[in-house]
PDBQT receptor file of N, H, CA, C and O in Angstrom, charges set to zero:
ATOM      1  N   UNK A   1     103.288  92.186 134.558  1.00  0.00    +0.000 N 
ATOM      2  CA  UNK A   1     103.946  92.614 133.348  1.00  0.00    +0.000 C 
ATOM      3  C   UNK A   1     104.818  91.457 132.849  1.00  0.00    +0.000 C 
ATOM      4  O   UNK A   1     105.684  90.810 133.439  1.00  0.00    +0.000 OA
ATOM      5  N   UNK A   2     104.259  91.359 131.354  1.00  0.00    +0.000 N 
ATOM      6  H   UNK A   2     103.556  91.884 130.874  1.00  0.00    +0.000 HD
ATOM      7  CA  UNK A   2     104.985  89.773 131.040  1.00  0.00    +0.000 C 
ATOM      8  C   UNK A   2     107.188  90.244 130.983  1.00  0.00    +0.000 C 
ATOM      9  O   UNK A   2     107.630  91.386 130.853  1.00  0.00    +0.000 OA
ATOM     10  N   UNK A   3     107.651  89.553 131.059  1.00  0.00    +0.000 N 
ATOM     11  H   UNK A   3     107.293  88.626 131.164  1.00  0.00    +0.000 HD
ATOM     12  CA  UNK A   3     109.081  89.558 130.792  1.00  0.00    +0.000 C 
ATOM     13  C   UNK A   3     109.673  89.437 129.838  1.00  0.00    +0.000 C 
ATOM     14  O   UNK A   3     108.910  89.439 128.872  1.00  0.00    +0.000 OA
ATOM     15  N   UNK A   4     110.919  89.300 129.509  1.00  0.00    +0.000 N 
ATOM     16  H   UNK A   4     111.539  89.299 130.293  1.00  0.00    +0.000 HD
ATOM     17  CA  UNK A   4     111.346  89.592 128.039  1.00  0.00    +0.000 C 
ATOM     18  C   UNK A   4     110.924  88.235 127.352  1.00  0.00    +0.000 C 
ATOM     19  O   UNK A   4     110.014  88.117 126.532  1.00  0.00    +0.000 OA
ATOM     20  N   UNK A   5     111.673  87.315 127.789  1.00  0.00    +0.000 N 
ATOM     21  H   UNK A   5     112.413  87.410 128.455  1.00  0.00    +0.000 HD
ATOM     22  CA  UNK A   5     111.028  85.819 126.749  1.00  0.00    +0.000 C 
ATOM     23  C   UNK A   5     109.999  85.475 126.919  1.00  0.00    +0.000 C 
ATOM     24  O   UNK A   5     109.747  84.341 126.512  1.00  0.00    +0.000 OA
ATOM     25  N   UNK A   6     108.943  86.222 127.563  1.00  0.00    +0.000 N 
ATOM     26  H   UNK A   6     109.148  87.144 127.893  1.00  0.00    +0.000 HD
ATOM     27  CA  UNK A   6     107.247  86.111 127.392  1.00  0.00    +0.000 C 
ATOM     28  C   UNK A   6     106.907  87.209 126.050  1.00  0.00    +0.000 C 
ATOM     29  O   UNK A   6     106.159  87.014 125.093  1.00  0.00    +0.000 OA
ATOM     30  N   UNK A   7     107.423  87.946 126.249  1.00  0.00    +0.000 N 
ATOM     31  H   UNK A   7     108.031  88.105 127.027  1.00  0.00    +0.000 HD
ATOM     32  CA  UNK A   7     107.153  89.217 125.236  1.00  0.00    +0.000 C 
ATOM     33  C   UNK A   7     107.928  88.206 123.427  1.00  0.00    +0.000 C 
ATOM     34  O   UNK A   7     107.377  87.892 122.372  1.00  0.00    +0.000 OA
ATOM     35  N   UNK A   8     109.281  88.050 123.917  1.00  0.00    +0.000 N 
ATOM     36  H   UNK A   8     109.729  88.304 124.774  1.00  0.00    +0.000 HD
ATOM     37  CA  UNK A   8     109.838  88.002 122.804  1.00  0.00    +0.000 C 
ATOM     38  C   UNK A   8     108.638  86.308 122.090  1.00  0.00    +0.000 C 
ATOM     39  O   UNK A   8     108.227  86.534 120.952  1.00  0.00    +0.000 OA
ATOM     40  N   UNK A   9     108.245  85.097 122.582  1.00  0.00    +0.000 N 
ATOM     41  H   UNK A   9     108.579  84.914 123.506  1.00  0.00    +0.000 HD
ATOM     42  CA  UNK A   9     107.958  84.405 122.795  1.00  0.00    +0.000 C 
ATOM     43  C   UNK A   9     106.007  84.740 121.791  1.00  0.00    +0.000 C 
ATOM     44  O   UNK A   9     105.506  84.104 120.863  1.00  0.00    +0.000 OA
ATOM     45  N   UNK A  10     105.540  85.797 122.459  1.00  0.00    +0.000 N 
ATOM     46  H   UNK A  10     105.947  86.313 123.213  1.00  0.00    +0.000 HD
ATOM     47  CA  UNK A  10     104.332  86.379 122.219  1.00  0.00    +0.000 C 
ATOM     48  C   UNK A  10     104.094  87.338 121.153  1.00  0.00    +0.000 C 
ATOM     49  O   UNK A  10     102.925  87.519 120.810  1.00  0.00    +0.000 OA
ATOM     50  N   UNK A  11     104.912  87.900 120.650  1.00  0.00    +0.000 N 
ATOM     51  H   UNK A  11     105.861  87.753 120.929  1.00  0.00    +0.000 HD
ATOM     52  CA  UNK A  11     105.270  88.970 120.276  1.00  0.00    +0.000 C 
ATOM     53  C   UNK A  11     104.384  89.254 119.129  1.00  0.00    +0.000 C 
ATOM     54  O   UNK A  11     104.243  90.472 119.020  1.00  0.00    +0.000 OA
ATOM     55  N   UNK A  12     103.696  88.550 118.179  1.00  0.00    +0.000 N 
ATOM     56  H   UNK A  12     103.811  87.560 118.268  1.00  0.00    +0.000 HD
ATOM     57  CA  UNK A  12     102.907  88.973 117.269  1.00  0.00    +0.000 C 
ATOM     58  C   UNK A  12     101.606  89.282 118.224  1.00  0.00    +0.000 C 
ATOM     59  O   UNK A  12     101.240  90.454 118.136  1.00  0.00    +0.000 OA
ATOM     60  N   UNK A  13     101.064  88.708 118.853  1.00  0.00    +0.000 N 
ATOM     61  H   UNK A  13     101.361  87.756 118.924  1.00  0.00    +0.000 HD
ATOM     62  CA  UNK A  13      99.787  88.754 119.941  1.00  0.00    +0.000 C 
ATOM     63  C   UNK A  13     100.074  90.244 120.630  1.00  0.00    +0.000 C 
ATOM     64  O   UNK A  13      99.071  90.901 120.909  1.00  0.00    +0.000 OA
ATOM     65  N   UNK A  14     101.010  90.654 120.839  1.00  0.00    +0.000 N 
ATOM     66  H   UNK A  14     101.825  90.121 120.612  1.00  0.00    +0.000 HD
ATOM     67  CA  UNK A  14     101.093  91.971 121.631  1.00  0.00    +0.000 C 
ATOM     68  C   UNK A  14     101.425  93.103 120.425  1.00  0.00    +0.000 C 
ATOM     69  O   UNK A  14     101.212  94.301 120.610  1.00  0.00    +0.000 OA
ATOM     70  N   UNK A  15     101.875  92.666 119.397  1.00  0.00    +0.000 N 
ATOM     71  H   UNK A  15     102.049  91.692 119.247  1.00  0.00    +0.000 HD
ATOM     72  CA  UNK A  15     102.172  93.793 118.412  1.00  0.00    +0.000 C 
ATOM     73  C   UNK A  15     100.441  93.966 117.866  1.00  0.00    +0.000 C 
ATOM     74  O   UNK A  15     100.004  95.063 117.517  1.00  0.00    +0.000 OA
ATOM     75  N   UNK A  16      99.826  93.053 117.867  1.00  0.00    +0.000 N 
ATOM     76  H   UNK A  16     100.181  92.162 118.150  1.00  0.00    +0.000 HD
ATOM     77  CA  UNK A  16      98.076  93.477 117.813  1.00  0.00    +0.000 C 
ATOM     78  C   UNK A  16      97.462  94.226 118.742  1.00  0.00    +0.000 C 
ATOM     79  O   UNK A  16      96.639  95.110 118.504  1.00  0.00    +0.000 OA
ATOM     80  N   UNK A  17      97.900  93.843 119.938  1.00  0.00    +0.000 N 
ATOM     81  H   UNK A  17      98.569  93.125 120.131  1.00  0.00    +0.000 HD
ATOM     82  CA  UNK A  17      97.664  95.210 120.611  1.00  0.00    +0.000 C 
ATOM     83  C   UNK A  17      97.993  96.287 121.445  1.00  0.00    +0.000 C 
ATOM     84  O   UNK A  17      97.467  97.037 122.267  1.00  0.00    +0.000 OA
ATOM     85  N   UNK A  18      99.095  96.061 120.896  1.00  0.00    +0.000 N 
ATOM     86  H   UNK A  18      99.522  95.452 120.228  1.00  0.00    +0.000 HD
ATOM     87  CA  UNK A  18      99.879  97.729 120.506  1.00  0.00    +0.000 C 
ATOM     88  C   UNK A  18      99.547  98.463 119.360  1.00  0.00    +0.000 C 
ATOM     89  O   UNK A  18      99.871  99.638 119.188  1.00  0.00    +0.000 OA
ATOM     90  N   UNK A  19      98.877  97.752 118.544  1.00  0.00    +0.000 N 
ATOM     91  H   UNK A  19      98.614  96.797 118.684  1.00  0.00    +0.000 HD
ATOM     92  CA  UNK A  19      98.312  98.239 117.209  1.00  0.00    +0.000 C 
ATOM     93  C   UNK A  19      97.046  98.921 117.560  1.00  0.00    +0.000 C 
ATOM     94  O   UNK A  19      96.850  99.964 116.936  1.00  0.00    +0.000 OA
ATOM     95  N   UNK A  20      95.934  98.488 118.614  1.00  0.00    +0.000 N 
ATOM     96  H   UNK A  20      96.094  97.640 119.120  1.00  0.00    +0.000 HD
ATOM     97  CA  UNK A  20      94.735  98.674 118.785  1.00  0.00    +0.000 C 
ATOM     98  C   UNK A  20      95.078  99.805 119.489  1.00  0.00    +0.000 C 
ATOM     99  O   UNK A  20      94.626 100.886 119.111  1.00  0.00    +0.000 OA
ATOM    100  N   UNK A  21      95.731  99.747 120.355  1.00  0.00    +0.000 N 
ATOM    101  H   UNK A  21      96.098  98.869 120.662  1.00  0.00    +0.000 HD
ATOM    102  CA  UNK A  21      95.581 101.059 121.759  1.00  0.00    +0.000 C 
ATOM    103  C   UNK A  21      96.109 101.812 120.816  1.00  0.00    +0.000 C 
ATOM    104  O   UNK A  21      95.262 102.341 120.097  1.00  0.00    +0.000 OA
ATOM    105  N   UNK A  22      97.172 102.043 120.569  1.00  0.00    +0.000 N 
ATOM    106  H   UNK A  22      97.861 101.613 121.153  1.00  0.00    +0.000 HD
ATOM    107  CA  UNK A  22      98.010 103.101 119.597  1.00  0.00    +0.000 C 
ATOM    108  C   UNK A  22      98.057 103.016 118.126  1.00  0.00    +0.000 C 
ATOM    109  O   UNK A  22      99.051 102.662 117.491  1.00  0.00    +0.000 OA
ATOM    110  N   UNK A  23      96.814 103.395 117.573  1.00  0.00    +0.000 N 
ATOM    111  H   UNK A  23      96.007 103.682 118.089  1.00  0.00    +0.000 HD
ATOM    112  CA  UNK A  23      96.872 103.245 115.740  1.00  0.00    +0.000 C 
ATOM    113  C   UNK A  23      97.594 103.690 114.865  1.00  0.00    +0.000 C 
ATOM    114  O   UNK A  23      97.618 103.365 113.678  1.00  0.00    +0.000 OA
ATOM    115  N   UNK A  24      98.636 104.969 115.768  1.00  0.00    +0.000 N 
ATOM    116  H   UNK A  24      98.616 105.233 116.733  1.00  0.00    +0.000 HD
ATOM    117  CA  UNK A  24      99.815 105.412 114.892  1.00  0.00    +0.000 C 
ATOM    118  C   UNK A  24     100.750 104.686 114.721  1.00  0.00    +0.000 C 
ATOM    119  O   UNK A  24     101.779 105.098 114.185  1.00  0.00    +0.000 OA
ATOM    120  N   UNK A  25     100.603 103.460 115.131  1.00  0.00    +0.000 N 
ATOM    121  H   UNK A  25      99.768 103.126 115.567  1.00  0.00    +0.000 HD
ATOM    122  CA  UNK A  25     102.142 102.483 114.837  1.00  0.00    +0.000 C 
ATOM    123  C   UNK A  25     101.730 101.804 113.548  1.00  0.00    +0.000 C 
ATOM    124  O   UNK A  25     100.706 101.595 112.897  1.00  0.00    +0.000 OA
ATOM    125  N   UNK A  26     103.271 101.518 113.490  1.00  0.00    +0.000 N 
ATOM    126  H   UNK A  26     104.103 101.687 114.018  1.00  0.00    +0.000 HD
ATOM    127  CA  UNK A  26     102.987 101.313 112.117  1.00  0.00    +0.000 C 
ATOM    128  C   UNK A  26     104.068  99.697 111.982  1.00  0.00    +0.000 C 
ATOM    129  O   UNK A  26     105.103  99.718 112.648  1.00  0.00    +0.000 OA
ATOM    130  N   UNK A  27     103.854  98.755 111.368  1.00  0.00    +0.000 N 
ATOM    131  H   UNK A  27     103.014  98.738 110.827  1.00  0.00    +0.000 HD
ATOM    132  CA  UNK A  27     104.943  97.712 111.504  1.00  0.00    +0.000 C 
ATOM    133  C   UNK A  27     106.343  97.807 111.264  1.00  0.00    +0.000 C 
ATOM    134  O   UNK A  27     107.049  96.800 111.244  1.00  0.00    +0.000 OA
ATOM    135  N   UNK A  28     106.885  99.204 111.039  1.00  0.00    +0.000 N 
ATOM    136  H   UNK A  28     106.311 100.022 111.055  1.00  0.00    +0.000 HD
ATOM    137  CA  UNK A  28     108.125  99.113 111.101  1.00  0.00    +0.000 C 
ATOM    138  C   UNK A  28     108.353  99.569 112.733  1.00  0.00    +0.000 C 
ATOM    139  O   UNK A  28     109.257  99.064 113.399  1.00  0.00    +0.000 OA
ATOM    140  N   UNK A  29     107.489 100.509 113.247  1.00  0.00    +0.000 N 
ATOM    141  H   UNK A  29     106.755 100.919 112.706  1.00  0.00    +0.000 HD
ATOM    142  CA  UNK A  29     107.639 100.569 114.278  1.00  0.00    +0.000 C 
ATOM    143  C   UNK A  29     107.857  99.299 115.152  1.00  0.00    +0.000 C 
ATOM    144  O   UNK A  29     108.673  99.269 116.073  1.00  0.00    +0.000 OA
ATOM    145  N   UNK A  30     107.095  98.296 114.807  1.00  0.00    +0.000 N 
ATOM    146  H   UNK A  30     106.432  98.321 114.059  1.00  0.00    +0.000 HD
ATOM    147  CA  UNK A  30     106.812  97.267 116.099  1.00  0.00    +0.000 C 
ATOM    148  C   UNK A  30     108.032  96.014 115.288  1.00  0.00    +0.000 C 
ATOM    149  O   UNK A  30     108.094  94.885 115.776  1.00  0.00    +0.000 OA
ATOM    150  N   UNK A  31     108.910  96.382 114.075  1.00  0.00    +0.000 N 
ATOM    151  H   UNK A  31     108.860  97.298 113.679  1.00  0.00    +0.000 HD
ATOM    152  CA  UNK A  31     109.393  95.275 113.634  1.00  0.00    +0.000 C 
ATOM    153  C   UNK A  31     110.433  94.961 115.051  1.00  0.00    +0.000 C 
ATOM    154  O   UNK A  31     110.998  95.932 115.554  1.00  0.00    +0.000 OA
ATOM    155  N   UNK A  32     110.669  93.408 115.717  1.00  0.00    +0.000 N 
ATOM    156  H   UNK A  32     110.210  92.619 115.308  1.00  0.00    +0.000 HD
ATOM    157  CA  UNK A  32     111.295  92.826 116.441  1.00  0.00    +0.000 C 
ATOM    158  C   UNK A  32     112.072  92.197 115.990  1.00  0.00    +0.000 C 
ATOM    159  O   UNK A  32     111.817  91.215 115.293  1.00  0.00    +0.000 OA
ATOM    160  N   UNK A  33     113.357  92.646 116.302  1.00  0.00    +0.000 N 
ATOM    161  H   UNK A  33     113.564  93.444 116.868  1.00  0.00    +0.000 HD
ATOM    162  CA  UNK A  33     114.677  91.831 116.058  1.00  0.00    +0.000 C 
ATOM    163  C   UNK A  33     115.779  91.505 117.006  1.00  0.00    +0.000 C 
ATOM    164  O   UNK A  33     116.205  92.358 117.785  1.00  0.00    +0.000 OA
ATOM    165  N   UNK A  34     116.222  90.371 116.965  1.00  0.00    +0.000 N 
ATOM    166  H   UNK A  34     115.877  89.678 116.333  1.00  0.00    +0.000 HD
ATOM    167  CA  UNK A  34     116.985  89.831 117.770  1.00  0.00    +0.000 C 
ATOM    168  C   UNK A  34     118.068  90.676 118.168  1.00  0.00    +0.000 C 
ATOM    169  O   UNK A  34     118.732  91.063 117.207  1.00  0.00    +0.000 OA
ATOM    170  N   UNK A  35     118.509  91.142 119.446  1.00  0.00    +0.000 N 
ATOM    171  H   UNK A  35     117.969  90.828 120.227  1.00  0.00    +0.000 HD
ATOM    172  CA  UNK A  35     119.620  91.704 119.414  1.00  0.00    +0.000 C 
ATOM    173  C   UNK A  35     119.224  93.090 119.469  1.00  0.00    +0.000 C 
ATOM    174  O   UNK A  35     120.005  93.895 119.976  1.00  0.00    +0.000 OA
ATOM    175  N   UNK A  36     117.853  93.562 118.908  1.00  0.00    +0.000 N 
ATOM    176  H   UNK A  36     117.219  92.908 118.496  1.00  0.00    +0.000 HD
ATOM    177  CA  UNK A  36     117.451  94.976 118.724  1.00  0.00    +0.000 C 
ATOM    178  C   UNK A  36     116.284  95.186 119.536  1.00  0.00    +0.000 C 
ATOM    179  O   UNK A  36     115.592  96.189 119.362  1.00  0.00    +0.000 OA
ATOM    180  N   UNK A  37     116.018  94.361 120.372  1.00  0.00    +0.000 N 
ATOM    181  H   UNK A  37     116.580  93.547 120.513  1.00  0.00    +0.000 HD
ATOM    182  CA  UNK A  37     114.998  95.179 121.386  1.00  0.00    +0.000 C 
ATOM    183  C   UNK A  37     114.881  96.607 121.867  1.00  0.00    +0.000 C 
ATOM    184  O   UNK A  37     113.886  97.321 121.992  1.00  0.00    +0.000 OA
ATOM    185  N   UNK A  38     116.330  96.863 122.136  1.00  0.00    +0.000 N 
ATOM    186  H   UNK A  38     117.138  96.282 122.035  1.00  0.00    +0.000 HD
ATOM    187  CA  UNK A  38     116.333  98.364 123.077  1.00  0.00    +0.000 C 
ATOM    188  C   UNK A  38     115.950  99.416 121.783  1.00  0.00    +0.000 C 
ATOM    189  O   UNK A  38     115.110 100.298 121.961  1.00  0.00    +0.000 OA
ATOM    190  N   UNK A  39     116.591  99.258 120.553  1.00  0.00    +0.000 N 
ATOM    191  H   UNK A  39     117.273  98.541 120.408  1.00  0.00    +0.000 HD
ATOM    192  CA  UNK A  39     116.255 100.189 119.775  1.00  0.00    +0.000 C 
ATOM    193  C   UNK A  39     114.465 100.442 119.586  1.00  0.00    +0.000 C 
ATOM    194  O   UNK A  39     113.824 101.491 119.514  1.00  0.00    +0.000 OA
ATOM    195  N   UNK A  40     114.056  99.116 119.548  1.00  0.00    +0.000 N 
ATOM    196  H   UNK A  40     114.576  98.264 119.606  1.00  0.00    +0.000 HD
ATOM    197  CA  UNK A  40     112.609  99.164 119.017  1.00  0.00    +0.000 C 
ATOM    198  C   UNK A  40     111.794  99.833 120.495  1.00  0.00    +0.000 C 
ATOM    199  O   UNK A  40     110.666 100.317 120.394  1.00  0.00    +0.000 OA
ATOM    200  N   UNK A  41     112.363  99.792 121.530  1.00  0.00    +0.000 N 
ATOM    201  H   UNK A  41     113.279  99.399 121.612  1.00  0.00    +0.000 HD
ATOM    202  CA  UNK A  41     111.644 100.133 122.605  1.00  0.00    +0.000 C 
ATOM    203  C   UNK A  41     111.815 101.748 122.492  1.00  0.00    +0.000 C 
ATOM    204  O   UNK A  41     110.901 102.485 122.859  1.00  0.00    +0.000 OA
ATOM    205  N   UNK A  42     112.891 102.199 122.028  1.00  0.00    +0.000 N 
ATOM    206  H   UNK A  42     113.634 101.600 121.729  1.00  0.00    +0.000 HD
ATOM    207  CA  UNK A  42     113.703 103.086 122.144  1.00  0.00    +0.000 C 
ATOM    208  C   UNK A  42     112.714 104.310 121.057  1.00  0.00    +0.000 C 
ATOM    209  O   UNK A  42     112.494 105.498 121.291  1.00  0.00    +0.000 OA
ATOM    210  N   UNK A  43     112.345 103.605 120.048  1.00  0.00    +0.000 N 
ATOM    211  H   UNK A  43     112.524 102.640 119.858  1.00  0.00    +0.000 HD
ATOM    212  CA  UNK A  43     111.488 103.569 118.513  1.00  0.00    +0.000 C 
ATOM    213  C   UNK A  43     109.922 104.366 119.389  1.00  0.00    +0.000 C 
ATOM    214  O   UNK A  43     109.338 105.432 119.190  1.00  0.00    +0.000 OA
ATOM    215  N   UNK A  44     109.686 103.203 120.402  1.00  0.00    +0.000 N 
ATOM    216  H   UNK A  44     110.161 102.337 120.563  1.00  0.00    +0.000 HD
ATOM    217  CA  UNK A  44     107.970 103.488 120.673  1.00  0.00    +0.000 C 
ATOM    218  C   UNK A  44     108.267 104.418 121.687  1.00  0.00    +0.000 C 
ATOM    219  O   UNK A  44     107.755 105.524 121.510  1.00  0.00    +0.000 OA
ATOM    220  N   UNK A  45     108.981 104.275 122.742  1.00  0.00    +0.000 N 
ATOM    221  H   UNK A  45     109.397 103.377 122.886  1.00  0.00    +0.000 HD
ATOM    222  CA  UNK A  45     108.884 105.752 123.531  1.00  0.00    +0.000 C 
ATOM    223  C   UNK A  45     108.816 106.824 123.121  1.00  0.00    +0.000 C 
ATOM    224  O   UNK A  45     108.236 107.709 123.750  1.00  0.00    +0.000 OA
ATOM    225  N   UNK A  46     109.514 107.067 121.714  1.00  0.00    +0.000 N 
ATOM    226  H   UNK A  46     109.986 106.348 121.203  1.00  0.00    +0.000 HD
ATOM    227  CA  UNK A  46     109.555 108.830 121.491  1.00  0.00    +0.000 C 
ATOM    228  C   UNK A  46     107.899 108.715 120.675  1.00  0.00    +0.000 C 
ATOM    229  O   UNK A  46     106.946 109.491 120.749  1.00  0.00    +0.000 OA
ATOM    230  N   UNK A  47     108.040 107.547 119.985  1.00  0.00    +0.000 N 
ATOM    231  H   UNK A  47     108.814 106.917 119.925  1.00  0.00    +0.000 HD
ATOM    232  CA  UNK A  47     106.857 107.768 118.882  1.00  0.00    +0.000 C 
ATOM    233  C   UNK A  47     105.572 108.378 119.830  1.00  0.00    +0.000 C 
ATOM    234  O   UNK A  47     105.002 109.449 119.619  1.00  0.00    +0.000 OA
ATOM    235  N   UNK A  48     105.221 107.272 121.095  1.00  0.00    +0.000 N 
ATOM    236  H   UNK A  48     105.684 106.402 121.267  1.00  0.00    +0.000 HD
ATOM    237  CA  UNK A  48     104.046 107.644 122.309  1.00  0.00    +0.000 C 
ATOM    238  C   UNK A  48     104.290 108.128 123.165  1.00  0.00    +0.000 C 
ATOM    239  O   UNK A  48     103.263 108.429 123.774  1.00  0.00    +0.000 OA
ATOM    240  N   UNK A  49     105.549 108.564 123.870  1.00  0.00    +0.000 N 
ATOM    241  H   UNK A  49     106.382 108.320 123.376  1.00  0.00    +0.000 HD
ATOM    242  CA  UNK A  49     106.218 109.456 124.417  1.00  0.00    +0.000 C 
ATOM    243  C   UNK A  49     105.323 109.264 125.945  1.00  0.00    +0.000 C 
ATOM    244  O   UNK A  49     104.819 109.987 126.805  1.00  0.00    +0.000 OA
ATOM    245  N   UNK A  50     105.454 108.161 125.720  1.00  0.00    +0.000 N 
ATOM    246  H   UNK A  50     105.863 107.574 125.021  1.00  0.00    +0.000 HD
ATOM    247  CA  UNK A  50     105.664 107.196 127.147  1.00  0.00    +0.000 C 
ATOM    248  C   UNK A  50     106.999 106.317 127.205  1.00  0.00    +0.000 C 
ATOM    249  O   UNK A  50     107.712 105.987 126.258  1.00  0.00    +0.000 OA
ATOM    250  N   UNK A  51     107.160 106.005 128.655  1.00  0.00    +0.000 N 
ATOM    251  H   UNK A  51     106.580 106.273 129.424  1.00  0.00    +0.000 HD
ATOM    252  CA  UNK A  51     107.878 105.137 129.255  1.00  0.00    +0.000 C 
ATOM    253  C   UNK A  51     107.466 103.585 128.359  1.00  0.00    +0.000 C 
ATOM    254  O   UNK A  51     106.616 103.414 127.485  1.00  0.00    +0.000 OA
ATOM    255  N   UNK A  52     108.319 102.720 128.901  1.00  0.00    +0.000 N 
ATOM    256  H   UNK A  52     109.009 102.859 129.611  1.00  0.00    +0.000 HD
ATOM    257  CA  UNK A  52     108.617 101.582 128.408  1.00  0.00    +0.000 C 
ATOM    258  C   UNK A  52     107.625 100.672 128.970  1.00  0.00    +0.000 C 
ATOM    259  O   UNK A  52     106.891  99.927 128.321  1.00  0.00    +0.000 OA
ATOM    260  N   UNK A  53     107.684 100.834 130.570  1.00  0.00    +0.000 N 
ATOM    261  H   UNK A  53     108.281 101.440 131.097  1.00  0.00    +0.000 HD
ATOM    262  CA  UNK A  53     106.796 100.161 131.588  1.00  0.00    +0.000 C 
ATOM    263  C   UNK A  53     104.929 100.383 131.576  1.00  0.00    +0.000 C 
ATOM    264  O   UNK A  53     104.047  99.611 131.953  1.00  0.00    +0.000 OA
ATOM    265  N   UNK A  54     104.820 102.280 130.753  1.00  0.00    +0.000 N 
ATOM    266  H   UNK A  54     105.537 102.907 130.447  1.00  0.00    +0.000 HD
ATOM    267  CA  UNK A  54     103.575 102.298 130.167  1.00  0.00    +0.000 C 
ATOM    268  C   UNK A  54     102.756 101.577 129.436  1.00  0.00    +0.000 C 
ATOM    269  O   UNK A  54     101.588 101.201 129.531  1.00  0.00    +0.000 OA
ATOM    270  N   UNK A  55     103.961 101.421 128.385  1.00  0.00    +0.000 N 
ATOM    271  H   UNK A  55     104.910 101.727 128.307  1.00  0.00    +0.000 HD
ATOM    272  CA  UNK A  55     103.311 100.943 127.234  1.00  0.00    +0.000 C 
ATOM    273  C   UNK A  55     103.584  99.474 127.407  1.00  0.00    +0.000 C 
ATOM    274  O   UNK A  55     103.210  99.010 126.330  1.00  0.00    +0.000 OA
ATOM    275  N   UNK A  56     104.017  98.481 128.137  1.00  0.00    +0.000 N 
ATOM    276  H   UNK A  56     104.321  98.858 129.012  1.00  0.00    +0.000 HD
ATOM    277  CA  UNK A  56     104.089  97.635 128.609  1.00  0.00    +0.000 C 
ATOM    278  C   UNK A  56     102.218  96.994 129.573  1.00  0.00    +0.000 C 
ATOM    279  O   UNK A  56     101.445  96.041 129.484  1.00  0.00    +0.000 OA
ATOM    280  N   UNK A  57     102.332  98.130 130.291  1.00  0.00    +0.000 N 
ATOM    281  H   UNK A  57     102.960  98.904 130.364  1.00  0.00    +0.000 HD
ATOM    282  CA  UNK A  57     101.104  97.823 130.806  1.00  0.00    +0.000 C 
ATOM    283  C   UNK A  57     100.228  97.345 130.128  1.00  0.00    +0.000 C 
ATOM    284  O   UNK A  57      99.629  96.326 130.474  1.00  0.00    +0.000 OA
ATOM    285  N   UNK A  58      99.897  98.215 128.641  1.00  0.00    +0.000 N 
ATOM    286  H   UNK A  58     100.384  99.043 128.361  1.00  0.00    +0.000 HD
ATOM    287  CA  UNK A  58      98.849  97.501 128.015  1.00  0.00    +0.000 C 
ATOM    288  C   UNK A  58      98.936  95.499 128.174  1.00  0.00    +0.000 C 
ATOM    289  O   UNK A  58      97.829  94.963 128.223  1.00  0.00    +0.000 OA
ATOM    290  N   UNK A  59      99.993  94.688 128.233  1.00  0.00    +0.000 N 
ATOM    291  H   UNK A  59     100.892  95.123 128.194  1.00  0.00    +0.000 HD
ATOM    292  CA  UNK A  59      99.753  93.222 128.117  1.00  0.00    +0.000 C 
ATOM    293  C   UNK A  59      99.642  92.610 129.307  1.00  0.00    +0.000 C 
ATOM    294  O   UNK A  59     100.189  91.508 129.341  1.00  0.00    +0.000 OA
ATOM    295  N   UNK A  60      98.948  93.073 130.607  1.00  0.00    +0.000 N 
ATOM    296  H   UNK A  60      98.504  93.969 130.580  1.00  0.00    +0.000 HD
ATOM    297  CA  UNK A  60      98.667  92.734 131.966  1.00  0.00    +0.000 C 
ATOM    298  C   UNK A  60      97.377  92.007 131.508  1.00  0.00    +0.000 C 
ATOM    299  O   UNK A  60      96.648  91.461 132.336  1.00  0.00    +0.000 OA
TER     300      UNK A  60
């Protein structure tokens, strides 16, 4: 599971597929902002109503 400055670093490449597995997102969902990670994580858990580490899995 990549780490935060792999994620933050990658982050358009994984918002593609977070887009593919889950087509209900939408780019405000996946918008990334400095300082606002927890919210946006905070954003996709209820939206897929998975864990953080779930939806994480998808970038193994």
């Amino acid at each position: 599971m990549p780490n935060q400055e792999e994620i933050k670093g990658n982050w358009n490449e994984y918002k593609g597929k977070l887009k593919q597995e889950y087509g209900q997102l939408t780019d405000d969902d996946l918008t990334y902002q400095e300082g606002k990670e927890d919210e946006m994580w905070g954003r996709l858990e209820q939206k897929l109503g998975k864990a953080k580490k779930e939806i994480m899995s998808i970038f193994d």
